[in-house]
Biopython code that builds the backbone (N, CA, C, O; Angstrom):
import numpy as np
from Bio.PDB.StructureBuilder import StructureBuilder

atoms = [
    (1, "UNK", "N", (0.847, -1.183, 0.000)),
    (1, "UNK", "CA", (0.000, 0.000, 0.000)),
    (1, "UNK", "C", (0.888, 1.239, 0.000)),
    (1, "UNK", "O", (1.779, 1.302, 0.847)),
    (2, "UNK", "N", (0.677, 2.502, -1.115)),
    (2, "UNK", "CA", (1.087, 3.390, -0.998)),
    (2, "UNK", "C", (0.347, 4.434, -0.364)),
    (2, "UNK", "O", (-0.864, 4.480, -0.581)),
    (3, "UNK", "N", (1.081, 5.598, 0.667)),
    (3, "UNK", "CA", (-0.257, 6.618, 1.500)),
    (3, "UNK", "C", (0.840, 7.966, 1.278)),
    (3, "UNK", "O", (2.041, 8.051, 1.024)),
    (4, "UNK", "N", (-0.147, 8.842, 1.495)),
    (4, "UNK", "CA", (0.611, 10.244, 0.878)),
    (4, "UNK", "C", (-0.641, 10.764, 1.715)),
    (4, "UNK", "O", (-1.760, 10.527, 1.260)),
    (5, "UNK", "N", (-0.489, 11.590, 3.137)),
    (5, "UNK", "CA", (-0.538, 12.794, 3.682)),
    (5, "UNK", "C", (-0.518, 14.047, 3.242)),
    (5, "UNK", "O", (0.536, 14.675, 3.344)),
    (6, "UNK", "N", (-1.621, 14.634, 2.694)),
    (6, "UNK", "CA", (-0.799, 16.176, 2.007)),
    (6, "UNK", "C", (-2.136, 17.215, 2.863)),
    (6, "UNK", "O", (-3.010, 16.834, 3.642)),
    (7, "UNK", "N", (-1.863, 18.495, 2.380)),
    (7, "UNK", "CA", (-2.684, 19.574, 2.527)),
    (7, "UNK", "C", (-3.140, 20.182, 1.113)),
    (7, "UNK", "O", (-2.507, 20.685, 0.185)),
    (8, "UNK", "N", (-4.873, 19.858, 1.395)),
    (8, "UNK", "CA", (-5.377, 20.376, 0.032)),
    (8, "UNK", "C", (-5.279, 21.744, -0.362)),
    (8, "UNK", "O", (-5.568, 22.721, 0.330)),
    (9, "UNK", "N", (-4.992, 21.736, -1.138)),
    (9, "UNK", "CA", (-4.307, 23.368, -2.199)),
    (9, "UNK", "C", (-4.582, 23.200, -3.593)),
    (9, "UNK", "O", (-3.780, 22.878, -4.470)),
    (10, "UNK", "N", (-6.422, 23.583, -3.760)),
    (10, "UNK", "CA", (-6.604, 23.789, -5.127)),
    (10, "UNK", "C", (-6.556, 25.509, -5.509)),
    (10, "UNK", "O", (-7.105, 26.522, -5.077)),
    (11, "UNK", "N", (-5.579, 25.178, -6.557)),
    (11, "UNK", "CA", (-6.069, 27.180, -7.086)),
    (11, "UNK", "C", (-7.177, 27.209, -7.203)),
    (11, "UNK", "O", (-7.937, 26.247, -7.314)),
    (12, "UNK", "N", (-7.619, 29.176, -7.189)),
    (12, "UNK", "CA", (-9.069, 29.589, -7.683)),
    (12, "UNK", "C", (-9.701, 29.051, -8.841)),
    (12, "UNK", "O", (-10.889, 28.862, -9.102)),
    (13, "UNK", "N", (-8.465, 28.808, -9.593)),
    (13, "UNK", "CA", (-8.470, 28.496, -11.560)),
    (13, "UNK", "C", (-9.067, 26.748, -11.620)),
    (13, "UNK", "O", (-9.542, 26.165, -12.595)),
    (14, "UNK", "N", (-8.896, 26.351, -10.568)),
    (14, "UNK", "CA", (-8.957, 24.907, -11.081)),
    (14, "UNK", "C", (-10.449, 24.351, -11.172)),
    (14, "UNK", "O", (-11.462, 24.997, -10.903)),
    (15, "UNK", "N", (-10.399, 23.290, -11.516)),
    (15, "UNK", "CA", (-11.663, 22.937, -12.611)),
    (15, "UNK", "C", (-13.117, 23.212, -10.974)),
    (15, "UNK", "O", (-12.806, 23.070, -9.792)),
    (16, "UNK", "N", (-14.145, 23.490, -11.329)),
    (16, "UNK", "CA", (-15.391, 24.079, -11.115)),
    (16, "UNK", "C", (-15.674, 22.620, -10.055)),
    (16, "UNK", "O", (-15.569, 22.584, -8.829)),
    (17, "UNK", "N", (-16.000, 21.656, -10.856)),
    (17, "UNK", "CA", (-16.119, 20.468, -10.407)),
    (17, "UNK", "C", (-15.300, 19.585, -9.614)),
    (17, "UNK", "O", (-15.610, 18.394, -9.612)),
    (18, "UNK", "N", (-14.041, 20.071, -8.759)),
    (18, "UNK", "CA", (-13.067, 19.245, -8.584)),
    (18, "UNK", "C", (-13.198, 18.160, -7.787)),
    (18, "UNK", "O", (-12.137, 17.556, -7.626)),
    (19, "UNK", "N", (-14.231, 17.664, -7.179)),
    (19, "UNK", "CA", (-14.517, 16.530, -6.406)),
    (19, "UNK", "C", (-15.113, 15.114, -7.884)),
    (19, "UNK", "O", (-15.181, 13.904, -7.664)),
    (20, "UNK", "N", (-15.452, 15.819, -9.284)),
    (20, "UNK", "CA", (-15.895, 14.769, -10.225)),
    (20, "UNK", "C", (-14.894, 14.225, -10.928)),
    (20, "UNK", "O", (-14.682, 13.061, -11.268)),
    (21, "UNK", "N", (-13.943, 15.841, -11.207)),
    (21, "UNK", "CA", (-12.775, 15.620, -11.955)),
    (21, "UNK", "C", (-11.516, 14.389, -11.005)),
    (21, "UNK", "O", (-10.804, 13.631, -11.663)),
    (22, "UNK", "N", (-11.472, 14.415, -9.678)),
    (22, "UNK", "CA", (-11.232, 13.547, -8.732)),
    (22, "UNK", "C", (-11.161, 12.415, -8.974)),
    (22, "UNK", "O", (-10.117, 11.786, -9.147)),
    (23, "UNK", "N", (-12.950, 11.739, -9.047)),
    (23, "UNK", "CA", (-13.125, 10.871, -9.070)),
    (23, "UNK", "C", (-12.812, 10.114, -10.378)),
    (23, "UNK", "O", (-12.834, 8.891, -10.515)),
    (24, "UNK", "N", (-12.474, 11.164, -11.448)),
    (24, "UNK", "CA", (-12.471, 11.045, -12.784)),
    (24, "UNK", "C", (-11.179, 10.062, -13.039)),
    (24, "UNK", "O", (-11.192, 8.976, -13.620)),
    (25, "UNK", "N", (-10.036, 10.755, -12.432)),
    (25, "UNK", "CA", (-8.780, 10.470, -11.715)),
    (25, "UNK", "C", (-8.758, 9.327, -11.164)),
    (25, "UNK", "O", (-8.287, 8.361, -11.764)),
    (26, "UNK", "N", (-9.100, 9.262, -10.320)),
    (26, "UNK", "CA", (-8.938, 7.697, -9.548)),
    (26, "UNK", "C", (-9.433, 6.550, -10.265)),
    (26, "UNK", "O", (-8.741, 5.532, -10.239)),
    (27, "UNK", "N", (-10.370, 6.551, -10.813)),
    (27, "UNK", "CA", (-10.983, 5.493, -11.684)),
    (27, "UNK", "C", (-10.253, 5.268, -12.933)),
    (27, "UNK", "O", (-10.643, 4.345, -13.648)),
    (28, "UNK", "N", (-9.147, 6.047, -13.340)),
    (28, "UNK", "CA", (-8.364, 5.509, -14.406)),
    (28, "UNK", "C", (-6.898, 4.627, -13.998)),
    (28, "UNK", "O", (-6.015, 4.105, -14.680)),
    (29, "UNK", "N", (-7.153, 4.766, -12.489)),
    (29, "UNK", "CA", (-6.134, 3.050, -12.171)),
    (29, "UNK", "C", (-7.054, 1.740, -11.863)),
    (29, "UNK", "O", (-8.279, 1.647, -11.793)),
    (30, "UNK", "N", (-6.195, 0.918, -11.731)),
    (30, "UNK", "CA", (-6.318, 0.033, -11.403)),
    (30, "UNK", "C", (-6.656, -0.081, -9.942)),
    (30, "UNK", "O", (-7.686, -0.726, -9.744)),
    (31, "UNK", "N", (-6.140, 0.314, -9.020)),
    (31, "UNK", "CA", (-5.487, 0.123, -7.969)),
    (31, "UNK", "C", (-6.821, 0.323, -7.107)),
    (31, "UNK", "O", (-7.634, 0.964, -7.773)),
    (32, "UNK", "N", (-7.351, -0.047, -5.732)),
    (32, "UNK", "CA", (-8.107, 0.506, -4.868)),
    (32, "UNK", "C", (-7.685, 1.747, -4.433)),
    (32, "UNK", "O", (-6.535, 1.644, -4.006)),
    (33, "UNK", "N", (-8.041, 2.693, -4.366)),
    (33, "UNK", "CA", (-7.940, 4.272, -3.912)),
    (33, "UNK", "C", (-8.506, 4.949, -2.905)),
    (33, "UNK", "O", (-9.686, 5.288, -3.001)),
    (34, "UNK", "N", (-7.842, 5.218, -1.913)),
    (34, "UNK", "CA", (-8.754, 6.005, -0.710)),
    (34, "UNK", "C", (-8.384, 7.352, -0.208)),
    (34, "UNK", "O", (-7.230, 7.643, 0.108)),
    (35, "UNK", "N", (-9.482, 8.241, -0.137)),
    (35, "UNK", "CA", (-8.947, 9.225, 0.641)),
    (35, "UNK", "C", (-9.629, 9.253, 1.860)),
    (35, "UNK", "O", (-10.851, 9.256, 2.007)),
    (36, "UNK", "N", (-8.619, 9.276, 2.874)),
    (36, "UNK", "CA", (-9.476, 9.893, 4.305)),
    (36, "UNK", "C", (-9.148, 11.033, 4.685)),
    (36, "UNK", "O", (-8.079, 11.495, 4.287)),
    (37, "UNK", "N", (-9.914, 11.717, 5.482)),
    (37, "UNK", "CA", (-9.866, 12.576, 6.148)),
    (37, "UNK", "C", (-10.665, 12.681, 7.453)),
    (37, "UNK", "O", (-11.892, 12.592, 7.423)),
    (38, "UNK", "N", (-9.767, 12.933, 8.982)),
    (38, "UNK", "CA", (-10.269, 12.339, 10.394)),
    (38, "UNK", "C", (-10.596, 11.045, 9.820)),
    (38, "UNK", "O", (-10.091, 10.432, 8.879)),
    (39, "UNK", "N", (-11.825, 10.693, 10.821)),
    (39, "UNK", "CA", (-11.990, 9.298, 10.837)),
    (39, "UNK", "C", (-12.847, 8.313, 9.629)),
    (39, "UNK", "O", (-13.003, 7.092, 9.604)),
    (40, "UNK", "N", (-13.291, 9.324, 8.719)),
    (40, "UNK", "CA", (-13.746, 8.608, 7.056)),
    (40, "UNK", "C", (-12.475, 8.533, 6.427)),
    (40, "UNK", "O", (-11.617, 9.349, 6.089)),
    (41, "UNK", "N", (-12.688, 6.722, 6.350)),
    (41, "UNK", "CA", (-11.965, 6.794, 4.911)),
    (41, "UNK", "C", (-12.986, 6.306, 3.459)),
    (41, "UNK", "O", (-13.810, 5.406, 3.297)),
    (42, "UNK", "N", (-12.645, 6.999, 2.891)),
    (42, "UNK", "CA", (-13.644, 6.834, 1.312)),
    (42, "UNK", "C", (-13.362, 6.314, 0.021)),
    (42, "UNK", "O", (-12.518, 6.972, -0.587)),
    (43, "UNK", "N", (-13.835, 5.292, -0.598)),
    (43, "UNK", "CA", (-13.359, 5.009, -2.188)),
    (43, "UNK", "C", (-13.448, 6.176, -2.893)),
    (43, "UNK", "O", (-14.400, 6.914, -3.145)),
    (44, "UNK", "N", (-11.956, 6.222, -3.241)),
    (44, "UNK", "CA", (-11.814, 8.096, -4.236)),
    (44, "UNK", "C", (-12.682, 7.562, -5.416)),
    (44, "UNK", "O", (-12.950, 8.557, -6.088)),
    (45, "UNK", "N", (-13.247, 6.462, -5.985)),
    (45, "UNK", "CA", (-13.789, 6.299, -7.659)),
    (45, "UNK", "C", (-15.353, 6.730, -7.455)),
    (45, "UNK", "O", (-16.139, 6.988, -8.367)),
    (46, "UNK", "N", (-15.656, 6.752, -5.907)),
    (46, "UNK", "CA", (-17.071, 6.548, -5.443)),
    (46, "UNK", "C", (-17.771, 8.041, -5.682)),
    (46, "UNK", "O", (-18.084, 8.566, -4.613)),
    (47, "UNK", "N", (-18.004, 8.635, -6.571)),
    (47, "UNK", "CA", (-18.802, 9.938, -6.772)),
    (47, "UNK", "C", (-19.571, 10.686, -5.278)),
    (47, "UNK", "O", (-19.469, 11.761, -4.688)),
    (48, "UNK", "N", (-20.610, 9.017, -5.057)),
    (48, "UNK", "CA", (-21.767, 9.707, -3.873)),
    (48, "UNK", "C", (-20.694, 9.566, -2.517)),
    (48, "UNK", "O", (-21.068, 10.197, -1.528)),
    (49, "UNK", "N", (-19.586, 8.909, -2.398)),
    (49, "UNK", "CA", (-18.650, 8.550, -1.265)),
    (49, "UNK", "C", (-17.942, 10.122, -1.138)),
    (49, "UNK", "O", (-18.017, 10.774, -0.096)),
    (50, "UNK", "N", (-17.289, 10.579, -2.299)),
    (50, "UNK", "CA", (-16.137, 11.418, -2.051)),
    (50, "UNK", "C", (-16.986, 12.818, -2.639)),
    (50, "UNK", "O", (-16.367, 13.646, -3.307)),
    (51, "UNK", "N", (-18.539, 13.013, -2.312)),
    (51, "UNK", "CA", (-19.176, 14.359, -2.147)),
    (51, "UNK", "C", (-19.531, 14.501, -1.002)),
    (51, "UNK", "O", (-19.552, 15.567, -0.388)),
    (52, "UNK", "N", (-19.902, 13.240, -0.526)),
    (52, "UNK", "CA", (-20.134, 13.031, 1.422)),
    (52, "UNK", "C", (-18.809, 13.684, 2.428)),
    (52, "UNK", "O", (-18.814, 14.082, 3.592)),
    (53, "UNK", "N", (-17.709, 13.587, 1.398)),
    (53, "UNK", "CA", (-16.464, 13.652, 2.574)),
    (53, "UNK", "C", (-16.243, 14.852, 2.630)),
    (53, "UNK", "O", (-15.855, 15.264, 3.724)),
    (54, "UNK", "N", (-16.424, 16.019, 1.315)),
    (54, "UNK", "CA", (-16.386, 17.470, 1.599)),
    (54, "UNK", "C", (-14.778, 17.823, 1.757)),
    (54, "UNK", "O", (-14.320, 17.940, 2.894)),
    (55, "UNK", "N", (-14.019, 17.973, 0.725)),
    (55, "UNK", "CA", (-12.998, 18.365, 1.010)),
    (55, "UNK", "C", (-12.886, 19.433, 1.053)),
    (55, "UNK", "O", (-12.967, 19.798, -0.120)),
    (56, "UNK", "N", (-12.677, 20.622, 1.925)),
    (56, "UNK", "CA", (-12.446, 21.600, 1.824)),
    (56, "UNK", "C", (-10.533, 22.059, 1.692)),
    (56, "UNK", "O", (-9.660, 21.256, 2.021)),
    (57, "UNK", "N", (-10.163, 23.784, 1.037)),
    (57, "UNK", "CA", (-9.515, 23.439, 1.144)),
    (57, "UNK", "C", (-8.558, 24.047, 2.474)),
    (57, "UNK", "O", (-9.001, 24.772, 3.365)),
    (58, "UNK", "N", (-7.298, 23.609, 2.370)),
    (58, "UNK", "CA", (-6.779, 23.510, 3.586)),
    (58, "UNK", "C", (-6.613, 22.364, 4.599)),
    (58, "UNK", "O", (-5.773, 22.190, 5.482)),
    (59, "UNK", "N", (-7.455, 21.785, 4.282)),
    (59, "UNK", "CA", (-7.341, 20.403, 4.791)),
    (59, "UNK", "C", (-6.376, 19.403, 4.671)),
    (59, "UNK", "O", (-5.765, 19.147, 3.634)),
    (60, "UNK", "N", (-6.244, 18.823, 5.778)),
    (60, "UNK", "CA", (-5.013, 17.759, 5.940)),
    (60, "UNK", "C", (-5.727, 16.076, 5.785)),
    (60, "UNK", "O", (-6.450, 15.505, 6.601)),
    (61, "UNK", "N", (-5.129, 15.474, 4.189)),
    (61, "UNK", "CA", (-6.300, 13.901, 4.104)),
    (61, "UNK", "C", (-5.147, 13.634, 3.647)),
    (61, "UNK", "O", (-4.276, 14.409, 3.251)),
    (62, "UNK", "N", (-5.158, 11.998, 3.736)),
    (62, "UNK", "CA", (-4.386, 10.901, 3.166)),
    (62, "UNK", "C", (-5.001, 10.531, 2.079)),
    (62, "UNK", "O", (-6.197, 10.517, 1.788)),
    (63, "UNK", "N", (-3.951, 10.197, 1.443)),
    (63, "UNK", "CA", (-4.459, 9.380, -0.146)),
    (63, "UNK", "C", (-3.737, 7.876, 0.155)),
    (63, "UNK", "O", (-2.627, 7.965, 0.680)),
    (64, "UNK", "N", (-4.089, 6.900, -0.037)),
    (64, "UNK", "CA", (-3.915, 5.705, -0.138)),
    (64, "UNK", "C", (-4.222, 4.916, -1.318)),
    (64, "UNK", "O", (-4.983, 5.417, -2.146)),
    (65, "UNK", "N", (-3.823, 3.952, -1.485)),
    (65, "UNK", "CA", (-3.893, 3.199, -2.940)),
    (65, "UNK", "C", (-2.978, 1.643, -2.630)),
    (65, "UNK", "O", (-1.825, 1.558, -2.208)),
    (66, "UNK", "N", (-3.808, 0.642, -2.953)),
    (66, "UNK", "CA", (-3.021, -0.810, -2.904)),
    (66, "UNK", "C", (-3.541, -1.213, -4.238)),
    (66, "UNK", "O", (-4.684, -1.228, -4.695)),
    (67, "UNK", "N", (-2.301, -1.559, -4.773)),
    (67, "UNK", "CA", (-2.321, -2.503, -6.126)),
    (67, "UNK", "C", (-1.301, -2.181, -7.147)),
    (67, "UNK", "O", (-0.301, -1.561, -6.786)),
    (68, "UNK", "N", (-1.417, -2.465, -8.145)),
    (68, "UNK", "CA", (-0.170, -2.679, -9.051)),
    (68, "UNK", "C", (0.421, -1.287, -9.879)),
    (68, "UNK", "O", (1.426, -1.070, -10.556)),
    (69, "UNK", "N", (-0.735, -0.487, -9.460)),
    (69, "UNK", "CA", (-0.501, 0.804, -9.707)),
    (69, "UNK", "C", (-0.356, 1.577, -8.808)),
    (69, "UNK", "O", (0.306, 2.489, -9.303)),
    (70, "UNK", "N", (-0.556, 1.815, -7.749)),
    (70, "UNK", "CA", (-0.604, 2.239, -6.547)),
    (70, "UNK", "C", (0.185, 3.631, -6.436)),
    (70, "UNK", "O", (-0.369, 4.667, -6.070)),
    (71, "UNK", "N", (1.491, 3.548, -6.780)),
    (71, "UNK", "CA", (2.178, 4.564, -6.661)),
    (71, "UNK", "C", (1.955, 5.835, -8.035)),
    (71, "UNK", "O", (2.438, 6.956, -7.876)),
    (72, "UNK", "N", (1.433, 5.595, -8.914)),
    (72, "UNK", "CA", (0.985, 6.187, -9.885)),
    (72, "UNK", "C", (-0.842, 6.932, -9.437)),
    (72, "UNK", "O", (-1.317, 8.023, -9.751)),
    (73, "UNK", "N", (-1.251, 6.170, -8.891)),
    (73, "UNK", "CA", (-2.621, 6.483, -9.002)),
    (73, "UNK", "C", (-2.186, 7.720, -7.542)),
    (73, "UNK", "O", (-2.721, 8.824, -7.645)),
    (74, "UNK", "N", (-1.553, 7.559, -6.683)),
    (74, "UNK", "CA", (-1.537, 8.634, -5.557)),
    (74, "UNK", "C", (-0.567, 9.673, -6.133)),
    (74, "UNK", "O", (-1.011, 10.820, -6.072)),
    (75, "UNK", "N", (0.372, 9.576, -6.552)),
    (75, "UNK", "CA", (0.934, 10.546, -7.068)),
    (75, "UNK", "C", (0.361, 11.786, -7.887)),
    (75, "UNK", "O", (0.612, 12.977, -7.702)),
    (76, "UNK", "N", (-0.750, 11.008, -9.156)),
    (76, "UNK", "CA", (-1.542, 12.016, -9.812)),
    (76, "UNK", "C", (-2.587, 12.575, -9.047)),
    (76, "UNK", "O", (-3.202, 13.569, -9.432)),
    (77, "UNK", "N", (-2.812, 12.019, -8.036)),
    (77, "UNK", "CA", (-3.776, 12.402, -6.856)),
    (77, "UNK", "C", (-3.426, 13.505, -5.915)),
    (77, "UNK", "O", (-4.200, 14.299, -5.379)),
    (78, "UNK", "N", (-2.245, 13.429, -5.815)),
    (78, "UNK", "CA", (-1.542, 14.676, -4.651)),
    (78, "UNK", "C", (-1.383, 15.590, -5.708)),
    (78, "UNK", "O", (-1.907, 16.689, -5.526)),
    (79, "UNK", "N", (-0.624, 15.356, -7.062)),
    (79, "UNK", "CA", (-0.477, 16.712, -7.860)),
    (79, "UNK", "C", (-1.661, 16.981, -8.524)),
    (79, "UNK", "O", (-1.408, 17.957, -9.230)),
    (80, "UNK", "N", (-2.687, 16.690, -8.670)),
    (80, "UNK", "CA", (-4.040, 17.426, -8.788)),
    (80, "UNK", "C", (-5.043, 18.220, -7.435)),
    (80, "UNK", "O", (-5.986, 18.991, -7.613)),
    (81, "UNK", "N", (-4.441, 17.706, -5.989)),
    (81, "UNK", "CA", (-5.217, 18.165, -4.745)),
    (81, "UNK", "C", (-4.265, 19.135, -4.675)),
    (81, "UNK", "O", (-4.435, 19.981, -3.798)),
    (82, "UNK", "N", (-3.325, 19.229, -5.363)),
    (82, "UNK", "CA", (-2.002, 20.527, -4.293)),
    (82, "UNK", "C", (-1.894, 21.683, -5.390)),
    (82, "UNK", "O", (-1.879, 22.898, -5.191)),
    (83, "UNK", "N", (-1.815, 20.931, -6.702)),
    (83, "UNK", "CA", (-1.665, 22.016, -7.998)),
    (83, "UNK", "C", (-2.923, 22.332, -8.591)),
    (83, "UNK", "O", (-3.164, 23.533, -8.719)),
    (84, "UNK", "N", (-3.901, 21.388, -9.037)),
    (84, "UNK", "CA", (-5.030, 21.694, -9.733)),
    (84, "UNK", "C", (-4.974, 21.165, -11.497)),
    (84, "UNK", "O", (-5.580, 21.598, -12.478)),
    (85, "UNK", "N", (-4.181, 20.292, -11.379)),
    (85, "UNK", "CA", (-3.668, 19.697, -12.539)),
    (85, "UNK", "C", (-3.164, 18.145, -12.756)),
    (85, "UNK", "O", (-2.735, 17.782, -13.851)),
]
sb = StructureBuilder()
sb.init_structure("model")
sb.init_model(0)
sb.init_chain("A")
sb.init_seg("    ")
for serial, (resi, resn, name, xyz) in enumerate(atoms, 1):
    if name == "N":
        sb.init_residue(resn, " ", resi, " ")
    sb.init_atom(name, np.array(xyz, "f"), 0.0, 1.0, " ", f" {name:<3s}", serial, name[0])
structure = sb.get_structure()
């Protein structure tokens, strides 16, 4: 399992939708994908899961991911929650 701790930092500029574009993201690995934040943890592919969790930003969540992609699927995950891209 790969996990990556970050602080969310979307620019003003970044996409309107960023909790779909997200999920948009995660669903193009393979890998199981989670983000938690406190004590939810959530399937990032899950649309109705990861609108429940409310990321605001500033927030401190883990990204997690087990499988053969794992380190790919969190990586594009932190540089889209931190950059917007």
């Amino acid at each position: 399992m790969v996990s990556k701790t970050i602080q969310v930092n979307l620019p003003a500029d970044a996409e309107a939708r960023p909790v779909a574009v997200l999920v948009q993201k995660a669903s193009q690995y393979e890998s199981k994908v989670f983000i938690q934040s406190g004590e939810k943890k959530i399937n990032a592919k899950s649309i109705m899961g990861m609108m429940s969790l409310g990321i605001a930003q500033g927030e401190e969540i883990t990204i997690s991911a087990e499988g053969a992609d794992a380190e790919a699927a969190v990586n594009e995950l932190v540089q889209y929650l931190q950059n917007g891209n």
